[in-house]
N, C-alpha and C positions, 0 to 999 in steps of 0.2 A: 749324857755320856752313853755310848754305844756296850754295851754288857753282851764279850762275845761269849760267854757260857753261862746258861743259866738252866735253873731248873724252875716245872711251876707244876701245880699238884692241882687235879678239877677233877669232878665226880661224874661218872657216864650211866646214863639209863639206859639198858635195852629189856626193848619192848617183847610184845609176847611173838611179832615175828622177829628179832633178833637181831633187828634194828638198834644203832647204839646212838645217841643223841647224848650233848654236853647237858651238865645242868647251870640255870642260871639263878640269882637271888631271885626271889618274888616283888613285886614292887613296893610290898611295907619293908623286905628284908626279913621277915620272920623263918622263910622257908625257900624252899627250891622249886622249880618247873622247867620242862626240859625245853629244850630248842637245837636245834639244827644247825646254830649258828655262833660255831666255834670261838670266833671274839667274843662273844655276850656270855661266855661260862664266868660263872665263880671261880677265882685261883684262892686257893688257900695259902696260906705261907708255912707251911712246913707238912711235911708227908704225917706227920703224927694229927693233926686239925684235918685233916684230911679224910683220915683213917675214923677219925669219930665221927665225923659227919657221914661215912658211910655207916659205920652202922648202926648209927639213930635212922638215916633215910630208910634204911634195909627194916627196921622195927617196925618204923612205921607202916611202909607197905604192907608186912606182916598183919599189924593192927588191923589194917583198915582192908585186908583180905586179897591187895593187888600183888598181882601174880608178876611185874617188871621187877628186875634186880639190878642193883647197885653195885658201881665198883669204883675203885678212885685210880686215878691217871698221873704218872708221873712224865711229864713232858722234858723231854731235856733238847734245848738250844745251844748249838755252836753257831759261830757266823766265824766266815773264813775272811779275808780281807786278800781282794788282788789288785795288782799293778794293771795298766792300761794295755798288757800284753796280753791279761790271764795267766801271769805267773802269778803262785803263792807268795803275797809279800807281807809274811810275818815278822813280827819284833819280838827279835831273839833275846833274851833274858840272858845275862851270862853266868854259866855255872857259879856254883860255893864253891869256891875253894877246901880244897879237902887238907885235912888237917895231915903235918906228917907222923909217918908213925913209928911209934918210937922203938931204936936199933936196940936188939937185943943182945 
């Protein structure tokens, strides 16, 4: 199933020239390593898992004296759907009915 909005949350390095690169899991999974190459990021599934994983990356770097800084990415997806002319052809939901209100 086609999911026209979404969101997805991934953590970006940039480097000491200023260079920003996605991060991806490491191949045991314990840890992160950057890449260039947008599809191979880690998504997180909520901005809060997110949000911690940057700032243990961010400690770490601390720890270990590198000087890249972490930040986390909230991606957001629409996909629009058109007819064979390039018109917008959305499925219109039809309002709630609004309640009526009562005569005073």
């Amino acid at each position: 199933m086609v999911n026209r909005n979404e969101e997805k949350w991934f953590l970006v390095e940039v480097n000491e020239n200023g260079e920003e690169n996605g991060l991806q899991r490491t191949w045991n999974g314990n840890g992160f390593q950057s890449t260039p190459i947008l599809s191979s990021v880690y998504l997180f599934k909520t901005e809060d898992e997110a949000q911690n994983a940057c700032k243990i990356q961010n400690m770490m770097n601390a720890m270990f004296e590198s000087n890249r800084k972490i930040y986390y990415v909230k991606e957001n997806v629409a996909r629009v759907r058109y007819d064979e002319t390039g018109t917008v052809d959305e499925i219109v939901k039809p309002a709630p009915e609004e309640e009526p209100t009562p005569e005073v």
